[in-house]
VOVEXDO-140079 format. One record per atom (N, C-alpha, C, CB): residue number from 0; residue in three letters; x, y, z. Coordinates in nm, 4 decimals, m for minus. Glycine has a CB too. Layout:
% VOVEXDO-140079
[nuti NUM 'ALA' [X Y Z]]
...
This chain:
% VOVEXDO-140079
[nuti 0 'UNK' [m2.7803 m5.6182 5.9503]]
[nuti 0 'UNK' [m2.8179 m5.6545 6.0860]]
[nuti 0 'UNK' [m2.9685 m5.6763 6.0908]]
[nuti 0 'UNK' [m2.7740 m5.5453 6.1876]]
[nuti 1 'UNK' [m2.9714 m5.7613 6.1610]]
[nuti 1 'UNK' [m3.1610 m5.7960 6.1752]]
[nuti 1 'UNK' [m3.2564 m5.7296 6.2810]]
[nuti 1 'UNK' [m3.1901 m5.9607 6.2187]]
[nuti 2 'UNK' [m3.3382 m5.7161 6.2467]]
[nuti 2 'UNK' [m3.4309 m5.5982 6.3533]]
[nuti 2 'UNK' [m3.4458 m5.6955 6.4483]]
[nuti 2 'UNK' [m3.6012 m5.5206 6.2997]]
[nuti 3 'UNK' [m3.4725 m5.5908 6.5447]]
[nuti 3 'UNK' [m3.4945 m5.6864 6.7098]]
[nuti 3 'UNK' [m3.6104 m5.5607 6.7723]]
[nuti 3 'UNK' [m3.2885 m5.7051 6.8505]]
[nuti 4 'UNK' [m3.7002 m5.6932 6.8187]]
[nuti 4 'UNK' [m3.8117 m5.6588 6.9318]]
[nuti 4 'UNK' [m3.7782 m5.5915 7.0201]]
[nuti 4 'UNK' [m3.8664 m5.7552 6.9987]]
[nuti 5 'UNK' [m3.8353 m5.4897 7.0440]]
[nuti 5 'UNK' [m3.7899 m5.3787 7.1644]]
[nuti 5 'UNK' [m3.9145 m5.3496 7.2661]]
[nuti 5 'UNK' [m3.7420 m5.2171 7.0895]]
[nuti 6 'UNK' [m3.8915 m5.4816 7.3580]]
[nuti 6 'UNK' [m3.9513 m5.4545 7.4886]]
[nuti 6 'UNK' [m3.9696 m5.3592 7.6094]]
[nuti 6 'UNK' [m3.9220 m5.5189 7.5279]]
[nuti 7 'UNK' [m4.0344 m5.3256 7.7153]]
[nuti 7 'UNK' [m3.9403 m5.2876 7.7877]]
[nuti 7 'UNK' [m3.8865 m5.3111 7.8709]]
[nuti 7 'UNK' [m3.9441 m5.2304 7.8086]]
[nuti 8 'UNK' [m3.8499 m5.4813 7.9010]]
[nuti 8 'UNK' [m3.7231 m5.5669 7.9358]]
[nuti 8 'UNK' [m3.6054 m5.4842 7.8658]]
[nuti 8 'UNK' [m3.7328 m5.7359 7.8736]]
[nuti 9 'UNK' [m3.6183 m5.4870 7.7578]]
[nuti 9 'UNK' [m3.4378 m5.5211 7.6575]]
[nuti 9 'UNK' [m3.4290 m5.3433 7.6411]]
[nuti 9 'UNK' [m3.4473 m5.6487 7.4205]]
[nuti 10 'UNK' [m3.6189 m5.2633 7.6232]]
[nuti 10 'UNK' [m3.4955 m5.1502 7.5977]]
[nuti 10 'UNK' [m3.3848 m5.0538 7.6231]]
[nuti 10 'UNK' [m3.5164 m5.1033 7.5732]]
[nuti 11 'UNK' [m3.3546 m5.0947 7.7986]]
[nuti 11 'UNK' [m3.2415 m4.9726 7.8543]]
[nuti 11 'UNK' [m3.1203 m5.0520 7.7521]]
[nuti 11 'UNK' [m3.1959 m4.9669 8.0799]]
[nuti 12 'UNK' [m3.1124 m5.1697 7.7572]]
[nuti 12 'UNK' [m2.9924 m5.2518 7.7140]]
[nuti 12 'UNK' [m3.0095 m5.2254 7.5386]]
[nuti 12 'UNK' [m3.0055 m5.4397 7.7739]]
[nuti 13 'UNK' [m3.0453 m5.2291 7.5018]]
[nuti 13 'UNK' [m3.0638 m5.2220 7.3031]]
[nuti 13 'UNK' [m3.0975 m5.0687 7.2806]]
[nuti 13 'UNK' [m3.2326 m5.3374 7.2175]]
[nuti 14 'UNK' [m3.1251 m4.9917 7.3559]]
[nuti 14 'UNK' [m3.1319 m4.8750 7.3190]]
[nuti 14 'UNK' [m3.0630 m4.7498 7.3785]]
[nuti 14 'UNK' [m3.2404 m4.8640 7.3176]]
[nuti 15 'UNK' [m3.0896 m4.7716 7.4947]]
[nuti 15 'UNK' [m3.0460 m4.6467 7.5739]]
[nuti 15 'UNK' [m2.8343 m4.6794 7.5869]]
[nuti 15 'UNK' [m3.1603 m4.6525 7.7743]]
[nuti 16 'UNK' [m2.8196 m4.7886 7.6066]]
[nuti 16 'UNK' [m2.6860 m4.8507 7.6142]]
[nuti 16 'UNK' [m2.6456 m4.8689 7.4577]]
[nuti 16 'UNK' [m2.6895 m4.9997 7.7027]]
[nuti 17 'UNK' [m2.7138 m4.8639 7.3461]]
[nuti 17 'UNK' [m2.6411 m4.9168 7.1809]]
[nuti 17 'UNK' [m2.5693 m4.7700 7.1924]]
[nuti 17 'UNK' [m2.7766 m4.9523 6.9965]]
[nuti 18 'UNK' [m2.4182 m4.8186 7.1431]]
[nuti 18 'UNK' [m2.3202 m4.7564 7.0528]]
[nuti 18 'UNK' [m2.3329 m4.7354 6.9356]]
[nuti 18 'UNK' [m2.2262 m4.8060 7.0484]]
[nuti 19 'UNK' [m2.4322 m4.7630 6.9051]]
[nuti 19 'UNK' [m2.4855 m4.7597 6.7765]]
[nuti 19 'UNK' [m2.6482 m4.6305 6.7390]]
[nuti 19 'UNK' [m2.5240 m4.9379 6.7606]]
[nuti 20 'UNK' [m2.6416 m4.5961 6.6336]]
[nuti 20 'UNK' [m2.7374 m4.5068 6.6491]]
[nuti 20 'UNK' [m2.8796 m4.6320 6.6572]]
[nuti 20 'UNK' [m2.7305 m4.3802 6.5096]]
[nuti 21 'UNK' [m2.9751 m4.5979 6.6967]]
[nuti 21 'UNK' [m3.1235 m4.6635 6.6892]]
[nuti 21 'UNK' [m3.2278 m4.6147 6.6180]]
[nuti 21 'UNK' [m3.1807 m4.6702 6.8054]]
[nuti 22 'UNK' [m3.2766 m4.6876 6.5489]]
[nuti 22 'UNK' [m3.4034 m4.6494 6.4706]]
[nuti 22 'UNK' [m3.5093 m4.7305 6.5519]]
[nuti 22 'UNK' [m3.3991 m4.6924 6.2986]]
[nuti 23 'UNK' [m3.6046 m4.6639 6.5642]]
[nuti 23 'UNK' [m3.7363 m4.7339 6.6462]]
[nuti 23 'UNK' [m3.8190 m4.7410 6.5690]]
[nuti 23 'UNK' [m3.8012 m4.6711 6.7629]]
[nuti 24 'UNK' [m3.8721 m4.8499 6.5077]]
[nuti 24 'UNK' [m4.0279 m4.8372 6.4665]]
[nuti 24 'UNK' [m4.1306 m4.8833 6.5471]]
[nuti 24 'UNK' [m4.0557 m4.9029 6.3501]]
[nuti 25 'UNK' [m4.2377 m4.7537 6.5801]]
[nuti 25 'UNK' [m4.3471 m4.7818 6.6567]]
[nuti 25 'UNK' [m4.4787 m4.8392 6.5497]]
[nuti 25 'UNK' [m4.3813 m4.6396 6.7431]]
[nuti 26 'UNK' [m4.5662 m4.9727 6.5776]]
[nuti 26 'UNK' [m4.6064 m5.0104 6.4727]]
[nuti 26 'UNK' [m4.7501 m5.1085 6.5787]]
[nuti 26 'UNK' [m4.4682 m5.0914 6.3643]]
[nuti 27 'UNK' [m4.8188 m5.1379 6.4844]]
[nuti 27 'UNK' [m4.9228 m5.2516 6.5333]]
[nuti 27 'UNK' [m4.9648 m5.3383 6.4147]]
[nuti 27 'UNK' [m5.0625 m5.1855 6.6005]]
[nuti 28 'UNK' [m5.0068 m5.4365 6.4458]]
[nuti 28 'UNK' [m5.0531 m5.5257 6.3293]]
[nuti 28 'UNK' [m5.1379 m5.4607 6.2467]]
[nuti 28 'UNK' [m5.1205 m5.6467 6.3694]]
[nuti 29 'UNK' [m5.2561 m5.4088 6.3347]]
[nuti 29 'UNK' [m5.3816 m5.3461 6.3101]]
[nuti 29 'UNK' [m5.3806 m5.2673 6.1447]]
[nuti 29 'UNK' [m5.4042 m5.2320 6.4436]]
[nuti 30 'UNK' [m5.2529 m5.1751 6.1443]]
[nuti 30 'UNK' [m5.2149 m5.0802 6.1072]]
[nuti 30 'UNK' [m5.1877 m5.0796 5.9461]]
[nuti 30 'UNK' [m5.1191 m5.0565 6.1881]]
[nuti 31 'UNK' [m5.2551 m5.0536 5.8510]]
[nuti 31 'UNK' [m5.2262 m5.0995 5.7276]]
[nuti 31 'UNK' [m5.0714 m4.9903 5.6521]]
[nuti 31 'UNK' [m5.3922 m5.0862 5.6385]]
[nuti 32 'UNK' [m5.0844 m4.8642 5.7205]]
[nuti 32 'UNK' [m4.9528 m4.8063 5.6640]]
[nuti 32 'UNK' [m4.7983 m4.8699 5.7616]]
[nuti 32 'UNK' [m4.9736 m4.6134 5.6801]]
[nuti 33 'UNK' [m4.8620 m4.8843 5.9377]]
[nuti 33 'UNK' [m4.7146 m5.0146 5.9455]]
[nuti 33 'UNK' [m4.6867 m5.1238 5.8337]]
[nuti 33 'UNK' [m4.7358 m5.1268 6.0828]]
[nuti 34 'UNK' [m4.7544 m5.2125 5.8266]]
[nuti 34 'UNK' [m4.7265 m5.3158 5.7159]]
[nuti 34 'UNK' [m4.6750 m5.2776 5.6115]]
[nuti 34 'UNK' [m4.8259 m5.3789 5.6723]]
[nuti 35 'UNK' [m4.7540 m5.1621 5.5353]]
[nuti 35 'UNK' [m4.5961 m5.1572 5.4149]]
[nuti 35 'UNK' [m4.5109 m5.0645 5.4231]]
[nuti 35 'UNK' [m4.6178 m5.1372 5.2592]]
[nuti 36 'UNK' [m4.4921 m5.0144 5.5159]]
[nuti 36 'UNK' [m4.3717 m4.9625 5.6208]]
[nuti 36 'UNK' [m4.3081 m5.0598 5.6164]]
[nuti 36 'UNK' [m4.3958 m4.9225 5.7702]]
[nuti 37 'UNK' [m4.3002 m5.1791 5.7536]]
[nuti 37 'UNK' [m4.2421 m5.2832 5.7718]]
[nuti 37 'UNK' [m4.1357 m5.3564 5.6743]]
[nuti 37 'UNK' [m4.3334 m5.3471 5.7951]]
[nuti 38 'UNK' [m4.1708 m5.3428 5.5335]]
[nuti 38 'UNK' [m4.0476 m5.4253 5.4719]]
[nuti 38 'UNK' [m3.8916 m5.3255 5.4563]]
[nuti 38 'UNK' [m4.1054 m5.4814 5.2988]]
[nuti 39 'UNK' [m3.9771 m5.1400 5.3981]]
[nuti 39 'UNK' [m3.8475 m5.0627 5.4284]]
[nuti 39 'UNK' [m3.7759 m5.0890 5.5414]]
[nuti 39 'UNK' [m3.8682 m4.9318 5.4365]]
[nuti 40 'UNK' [m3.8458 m5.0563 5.6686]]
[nuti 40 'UNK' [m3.7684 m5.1189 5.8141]]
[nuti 40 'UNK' [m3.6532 m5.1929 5.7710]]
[nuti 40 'UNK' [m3.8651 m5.2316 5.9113]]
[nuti 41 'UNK' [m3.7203 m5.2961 5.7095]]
[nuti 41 'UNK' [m3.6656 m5.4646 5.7106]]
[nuti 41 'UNK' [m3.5445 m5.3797 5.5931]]
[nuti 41 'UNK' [m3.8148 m5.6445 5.6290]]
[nuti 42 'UNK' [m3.5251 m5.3521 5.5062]]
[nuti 42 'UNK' [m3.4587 m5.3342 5.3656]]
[nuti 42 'UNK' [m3.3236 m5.2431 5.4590]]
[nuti 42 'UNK' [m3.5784 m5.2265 5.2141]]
[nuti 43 'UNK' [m3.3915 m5.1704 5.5304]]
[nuti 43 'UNK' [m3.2920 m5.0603 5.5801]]
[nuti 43 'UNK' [m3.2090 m5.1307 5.7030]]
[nuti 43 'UNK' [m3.3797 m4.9125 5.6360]]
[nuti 44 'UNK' [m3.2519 m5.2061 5.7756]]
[nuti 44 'UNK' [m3.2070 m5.3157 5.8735]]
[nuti 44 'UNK' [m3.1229 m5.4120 5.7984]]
[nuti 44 'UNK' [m3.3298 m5.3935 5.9411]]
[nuti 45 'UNK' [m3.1144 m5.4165 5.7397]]
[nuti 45 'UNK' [m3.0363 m5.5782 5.6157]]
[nuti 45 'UNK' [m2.9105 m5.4878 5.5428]]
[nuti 45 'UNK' [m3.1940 m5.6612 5.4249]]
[nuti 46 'UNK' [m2.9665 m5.3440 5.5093]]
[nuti 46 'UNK' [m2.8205 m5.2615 5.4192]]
[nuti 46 'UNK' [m2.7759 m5.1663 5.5227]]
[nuti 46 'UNK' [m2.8613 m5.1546 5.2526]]
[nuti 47 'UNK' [m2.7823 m5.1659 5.6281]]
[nuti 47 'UNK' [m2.6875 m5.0762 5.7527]]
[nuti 47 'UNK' [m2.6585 m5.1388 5.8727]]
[nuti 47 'UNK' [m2.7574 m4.9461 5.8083]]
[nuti 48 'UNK' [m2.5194 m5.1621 5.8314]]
[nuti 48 'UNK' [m2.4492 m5.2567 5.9626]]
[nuti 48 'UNK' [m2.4018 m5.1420 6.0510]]
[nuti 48 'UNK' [m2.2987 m5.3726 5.9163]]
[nuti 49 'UNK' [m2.4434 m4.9626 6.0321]]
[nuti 49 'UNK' [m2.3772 m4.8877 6.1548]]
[nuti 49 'UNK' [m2.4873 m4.8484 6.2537]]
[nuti 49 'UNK' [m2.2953 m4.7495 6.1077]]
[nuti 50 'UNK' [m2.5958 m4.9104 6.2495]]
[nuti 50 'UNK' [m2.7415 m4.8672 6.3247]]
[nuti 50 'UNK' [m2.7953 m5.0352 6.3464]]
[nuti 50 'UNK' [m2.8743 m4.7467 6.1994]]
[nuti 51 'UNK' [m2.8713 m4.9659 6.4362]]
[nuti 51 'UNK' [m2.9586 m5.0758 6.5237]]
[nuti 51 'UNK' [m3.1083 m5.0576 6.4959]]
[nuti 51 'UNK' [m2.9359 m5.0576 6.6936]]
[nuti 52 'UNK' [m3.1792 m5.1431 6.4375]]
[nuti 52 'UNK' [m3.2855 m5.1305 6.4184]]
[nuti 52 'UNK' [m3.4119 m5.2351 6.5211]]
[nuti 52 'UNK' [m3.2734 m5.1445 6.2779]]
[nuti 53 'UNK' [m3.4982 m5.1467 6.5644]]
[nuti 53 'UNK' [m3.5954 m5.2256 6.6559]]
[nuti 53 'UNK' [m3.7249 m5.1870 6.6169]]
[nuti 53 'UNK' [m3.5779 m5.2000 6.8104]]
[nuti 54 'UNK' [m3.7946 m5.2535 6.6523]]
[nuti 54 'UNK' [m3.9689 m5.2704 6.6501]]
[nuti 54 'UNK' [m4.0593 m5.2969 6.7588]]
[nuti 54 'UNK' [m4.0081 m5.3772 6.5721]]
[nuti 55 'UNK' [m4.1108 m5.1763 6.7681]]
[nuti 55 'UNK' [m4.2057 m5.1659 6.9006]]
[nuti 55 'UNK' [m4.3450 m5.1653 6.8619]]
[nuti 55 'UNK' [m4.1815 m5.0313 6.9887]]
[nuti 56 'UNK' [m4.3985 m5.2957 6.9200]]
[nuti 56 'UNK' [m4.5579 m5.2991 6.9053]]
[nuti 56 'UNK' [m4.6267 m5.2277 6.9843]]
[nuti 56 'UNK' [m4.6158 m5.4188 6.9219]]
[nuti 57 'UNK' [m4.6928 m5.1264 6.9771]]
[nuti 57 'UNK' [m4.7309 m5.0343 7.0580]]
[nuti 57 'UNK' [m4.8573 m5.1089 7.1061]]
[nuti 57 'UNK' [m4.7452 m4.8927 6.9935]]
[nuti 58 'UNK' [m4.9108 m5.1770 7.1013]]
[nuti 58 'UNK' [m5.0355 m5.3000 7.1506]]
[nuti 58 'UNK' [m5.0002 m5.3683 7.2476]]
[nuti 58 'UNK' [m5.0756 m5.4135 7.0512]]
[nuti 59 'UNK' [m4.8760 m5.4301 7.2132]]
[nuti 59 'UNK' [m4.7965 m5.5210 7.3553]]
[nuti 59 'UNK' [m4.7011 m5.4227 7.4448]]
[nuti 59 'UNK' [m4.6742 m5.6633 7.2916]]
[nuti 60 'UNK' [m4.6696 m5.3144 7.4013]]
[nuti 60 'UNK' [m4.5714 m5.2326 7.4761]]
[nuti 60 'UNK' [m4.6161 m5.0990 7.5297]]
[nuti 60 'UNK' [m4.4588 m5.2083 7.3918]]
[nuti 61 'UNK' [m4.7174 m5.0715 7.5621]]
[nuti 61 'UNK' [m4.8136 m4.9546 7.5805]]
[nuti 61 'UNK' [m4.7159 m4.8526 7.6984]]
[nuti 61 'UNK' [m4.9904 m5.0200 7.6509]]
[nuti 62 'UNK' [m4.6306 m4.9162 7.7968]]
[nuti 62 'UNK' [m4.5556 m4.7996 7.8549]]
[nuti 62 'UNK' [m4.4317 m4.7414 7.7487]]
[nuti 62 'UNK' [m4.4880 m4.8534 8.0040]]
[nuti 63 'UNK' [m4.3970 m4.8406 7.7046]]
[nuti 63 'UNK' [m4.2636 m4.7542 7.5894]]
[nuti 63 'UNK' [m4.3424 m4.6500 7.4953]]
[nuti 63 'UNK' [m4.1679 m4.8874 7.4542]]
[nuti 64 'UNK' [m4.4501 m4.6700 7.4124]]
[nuti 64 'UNK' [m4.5600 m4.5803 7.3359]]
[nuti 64 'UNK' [m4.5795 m4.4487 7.4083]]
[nuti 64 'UNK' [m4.7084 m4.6556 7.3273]]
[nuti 65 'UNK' [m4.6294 m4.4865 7.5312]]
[nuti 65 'UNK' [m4.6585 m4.3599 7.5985]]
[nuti 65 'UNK' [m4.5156 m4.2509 7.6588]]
[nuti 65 'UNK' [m4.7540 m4.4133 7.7281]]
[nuti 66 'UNK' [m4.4117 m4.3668 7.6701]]
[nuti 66 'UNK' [m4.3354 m4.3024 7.7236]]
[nuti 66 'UNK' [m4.2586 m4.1716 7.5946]]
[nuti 66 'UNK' [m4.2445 m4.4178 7.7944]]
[nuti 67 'UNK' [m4.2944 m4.2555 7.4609]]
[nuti 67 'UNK' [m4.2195 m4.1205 7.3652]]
[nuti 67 'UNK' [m4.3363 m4.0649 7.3219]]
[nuti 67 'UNK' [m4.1108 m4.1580 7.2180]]
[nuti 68 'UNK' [m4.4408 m4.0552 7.3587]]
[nuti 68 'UNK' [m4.5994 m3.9709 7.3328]]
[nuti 68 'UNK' [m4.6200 m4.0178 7.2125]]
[nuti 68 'UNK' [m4.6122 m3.7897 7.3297]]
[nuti 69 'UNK' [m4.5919 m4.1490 7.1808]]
[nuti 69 'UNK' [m4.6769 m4.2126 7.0461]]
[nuti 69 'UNK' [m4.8344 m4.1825 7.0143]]
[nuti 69 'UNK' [m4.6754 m4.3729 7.0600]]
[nuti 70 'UNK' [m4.9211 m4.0818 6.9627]]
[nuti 70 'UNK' [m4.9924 m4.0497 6.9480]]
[nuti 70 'UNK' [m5.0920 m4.1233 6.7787]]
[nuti 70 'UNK' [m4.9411 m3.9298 6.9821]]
[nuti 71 'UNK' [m4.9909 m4.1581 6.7263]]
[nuti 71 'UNK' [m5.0095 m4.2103 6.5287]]
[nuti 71 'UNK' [m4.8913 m4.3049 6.5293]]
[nuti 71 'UNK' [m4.9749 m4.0528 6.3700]]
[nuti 72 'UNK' [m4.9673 m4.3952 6.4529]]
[nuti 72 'UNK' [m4.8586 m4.4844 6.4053]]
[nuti 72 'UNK' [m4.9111 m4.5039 6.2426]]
[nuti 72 'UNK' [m4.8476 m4.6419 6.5058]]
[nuti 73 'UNK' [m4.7906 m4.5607 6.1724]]
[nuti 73 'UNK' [m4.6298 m4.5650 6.2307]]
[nuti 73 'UNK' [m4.5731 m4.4557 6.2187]]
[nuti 73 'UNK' [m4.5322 m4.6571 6.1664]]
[nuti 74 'UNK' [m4.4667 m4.4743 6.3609]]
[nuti 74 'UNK' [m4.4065 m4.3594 6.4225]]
[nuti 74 'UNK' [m4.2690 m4.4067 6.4128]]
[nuti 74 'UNK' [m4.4571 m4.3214 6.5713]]
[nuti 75 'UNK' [m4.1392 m4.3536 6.3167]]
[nuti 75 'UNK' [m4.0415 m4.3755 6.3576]]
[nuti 75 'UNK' [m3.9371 m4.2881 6.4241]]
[nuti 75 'UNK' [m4.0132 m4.4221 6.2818]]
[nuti 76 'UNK' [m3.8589 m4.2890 6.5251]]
[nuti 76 'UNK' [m3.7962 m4.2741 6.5986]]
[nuti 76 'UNK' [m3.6635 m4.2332 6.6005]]
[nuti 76 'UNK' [m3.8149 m4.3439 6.6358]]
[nuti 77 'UNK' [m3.5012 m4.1951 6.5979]]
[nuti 77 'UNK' [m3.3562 m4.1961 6.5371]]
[nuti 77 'UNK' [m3.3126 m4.1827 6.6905]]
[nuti 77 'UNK' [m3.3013 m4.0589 6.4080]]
[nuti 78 'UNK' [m3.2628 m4.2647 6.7875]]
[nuti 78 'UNK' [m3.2042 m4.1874 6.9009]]
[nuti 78 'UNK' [m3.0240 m4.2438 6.9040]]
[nuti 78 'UNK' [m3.3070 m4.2310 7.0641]]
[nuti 79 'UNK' [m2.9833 m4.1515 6.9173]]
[nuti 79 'UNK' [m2.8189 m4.1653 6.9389]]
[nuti 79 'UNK' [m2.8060 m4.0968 7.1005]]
[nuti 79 'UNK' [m2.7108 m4.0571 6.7971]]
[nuti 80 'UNK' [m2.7230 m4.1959 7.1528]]
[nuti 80 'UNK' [m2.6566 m4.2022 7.2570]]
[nuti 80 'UNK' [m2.7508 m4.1386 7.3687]]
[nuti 80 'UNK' [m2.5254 m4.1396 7.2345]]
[nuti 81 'UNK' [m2.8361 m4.2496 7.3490]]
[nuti 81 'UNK' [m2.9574 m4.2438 7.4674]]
[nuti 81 'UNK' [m3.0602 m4.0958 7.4440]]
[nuti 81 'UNK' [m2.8678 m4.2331 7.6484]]
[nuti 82 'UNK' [m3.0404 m4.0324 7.3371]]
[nuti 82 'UNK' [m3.1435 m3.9125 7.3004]]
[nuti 82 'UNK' [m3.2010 m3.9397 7.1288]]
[nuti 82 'UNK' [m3.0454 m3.7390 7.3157]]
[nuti 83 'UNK' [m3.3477 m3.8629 7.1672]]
[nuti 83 'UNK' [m3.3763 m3.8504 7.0135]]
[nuti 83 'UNK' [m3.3146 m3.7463 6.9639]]
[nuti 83 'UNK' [m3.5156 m3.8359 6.9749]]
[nuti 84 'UNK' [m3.3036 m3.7882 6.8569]]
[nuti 84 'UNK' [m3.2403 m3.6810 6.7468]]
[nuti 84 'UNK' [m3.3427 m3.6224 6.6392]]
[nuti 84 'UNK' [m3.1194 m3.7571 6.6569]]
[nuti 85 'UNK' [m3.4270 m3.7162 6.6326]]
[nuti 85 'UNK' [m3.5046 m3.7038 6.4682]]
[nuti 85 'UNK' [m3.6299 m3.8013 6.4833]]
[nuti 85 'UNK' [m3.3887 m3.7708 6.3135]]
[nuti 86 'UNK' [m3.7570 m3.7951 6.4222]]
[nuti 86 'UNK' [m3.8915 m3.8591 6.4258]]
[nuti 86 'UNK' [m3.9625 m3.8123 6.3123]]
[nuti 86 'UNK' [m3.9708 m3.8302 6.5525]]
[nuti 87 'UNK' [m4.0343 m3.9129 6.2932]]
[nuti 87 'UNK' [m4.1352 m3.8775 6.1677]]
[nuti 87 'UNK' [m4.2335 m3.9662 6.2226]]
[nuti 87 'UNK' [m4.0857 m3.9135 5.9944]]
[nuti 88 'UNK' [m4.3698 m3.9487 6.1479]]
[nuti 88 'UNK' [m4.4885 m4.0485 6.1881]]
[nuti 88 'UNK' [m4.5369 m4.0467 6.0308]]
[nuti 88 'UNK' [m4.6208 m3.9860 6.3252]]
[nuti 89 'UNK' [m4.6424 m4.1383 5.9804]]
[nuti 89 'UNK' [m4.6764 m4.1759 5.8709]]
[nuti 89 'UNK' [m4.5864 m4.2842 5.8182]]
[nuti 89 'UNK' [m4.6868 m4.0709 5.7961]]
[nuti 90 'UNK' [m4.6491 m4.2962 5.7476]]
[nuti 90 'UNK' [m4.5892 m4.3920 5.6421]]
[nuti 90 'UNK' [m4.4883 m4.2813 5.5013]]
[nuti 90 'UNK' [m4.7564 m4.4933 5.5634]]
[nuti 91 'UNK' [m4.3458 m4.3370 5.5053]]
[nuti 91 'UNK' [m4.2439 m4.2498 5.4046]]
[nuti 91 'UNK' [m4.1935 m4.3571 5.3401]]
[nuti 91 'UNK' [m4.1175 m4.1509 5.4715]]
[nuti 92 'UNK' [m4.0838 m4.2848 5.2378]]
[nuti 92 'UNK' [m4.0074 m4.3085 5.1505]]
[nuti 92 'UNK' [m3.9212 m4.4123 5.2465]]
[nuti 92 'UNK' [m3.9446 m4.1792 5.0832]]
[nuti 93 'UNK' [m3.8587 m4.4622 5.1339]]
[nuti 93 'UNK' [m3.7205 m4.5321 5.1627]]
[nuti 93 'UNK' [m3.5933 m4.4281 5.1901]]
[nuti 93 'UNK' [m3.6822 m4.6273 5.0289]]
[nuti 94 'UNK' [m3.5910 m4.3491 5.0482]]
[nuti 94 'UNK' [m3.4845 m4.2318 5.1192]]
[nuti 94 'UNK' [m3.5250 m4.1331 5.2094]]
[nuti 94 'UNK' [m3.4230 m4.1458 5.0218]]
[nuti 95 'UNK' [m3.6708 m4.0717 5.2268]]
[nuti 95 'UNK' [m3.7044 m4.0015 5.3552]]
[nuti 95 'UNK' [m3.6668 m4.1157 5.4908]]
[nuti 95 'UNK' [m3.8849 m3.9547 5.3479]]
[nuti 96 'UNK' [m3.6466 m4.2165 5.4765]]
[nuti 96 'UNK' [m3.6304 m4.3313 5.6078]]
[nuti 96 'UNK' [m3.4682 m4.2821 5.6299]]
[nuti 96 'UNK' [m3.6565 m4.5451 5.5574]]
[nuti 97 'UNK' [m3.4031 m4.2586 5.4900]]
[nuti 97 'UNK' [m3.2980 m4.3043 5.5219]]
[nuti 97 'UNK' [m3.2153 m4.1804 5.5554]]
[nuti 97 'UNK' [m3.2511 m4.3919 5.4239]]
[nuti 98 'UNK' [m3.2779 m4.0596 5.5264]]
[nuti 98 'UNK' [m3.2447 m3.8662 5.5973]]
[nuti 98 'UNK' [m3.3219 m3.8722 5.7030]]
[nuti 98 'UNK' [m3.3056 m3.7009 5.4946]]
[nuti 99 'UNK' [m3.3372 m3.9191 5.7543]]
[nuti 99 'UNK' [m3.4125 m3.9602 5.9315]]
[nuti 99 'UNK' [m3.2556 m3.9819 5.9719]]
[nuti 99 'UNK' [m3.5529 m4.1514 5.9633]]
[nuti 100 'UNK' [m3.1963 m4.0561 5.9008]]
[nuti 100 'UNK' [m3.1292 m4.1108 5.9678]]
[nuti 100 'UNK' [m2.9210 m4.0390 5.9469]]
[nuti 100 'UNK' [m3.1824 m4.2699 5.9227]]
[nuti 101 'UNK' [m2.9439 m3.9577 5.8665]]
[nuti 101 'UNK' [m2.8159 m3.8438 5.8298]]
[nuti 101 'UNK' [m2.8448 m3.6795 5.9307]]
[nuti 101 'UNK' [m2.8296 m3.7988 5.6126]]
């Protein structure tokens, strides 16, 4: 499945409403550990068709940031059925991405 932009137009609908668990990545261009973050995102978005993966620019989206106390980026996120479950910030592993998410 392909990552999708998570506004906060789309996110009651892509997040708070997915049947699906959600991974959030909070990220900015700026950010040199987002960027090589960003392709795991991408790797883990392409090999799990049971999760929803989104990307929040915390630059263009400054009420969603504040609203989960984004303090460091990158910040990722795990929420199932409209709650978090699980968060990490920094830059991780591929399999620490992927026990975020078990």
């Amino acid at each position: 499945m392909s990552v999708i932009t998570i506004t906060s137009k789309n996110f009651e609908e892509e997040v708070l409403r997915s049947e699906k668990t959600v991974l959030l990545d909070f990220w900015a261009s700026w950010c040199g550990p987002c960027r090589r973050l960003s392709p795991i995102v991408d790797e883990v978005a392409d090999e799990r068709n049971d999760i929803k993966v989104g990307k929040v620019n915390v630059d263009e989206q400054r009420d969603l940031a504040a609203q989960f106390n984004i303090m460091a980026i990158p910040t990722l996120v795990v929420i199932k059925n409209g709650a978090i479950v699980n968060q990490s910030t920094g830059l991780i592993s591929k399999s620490s991405l992927l026990s975020l998410l078990n």
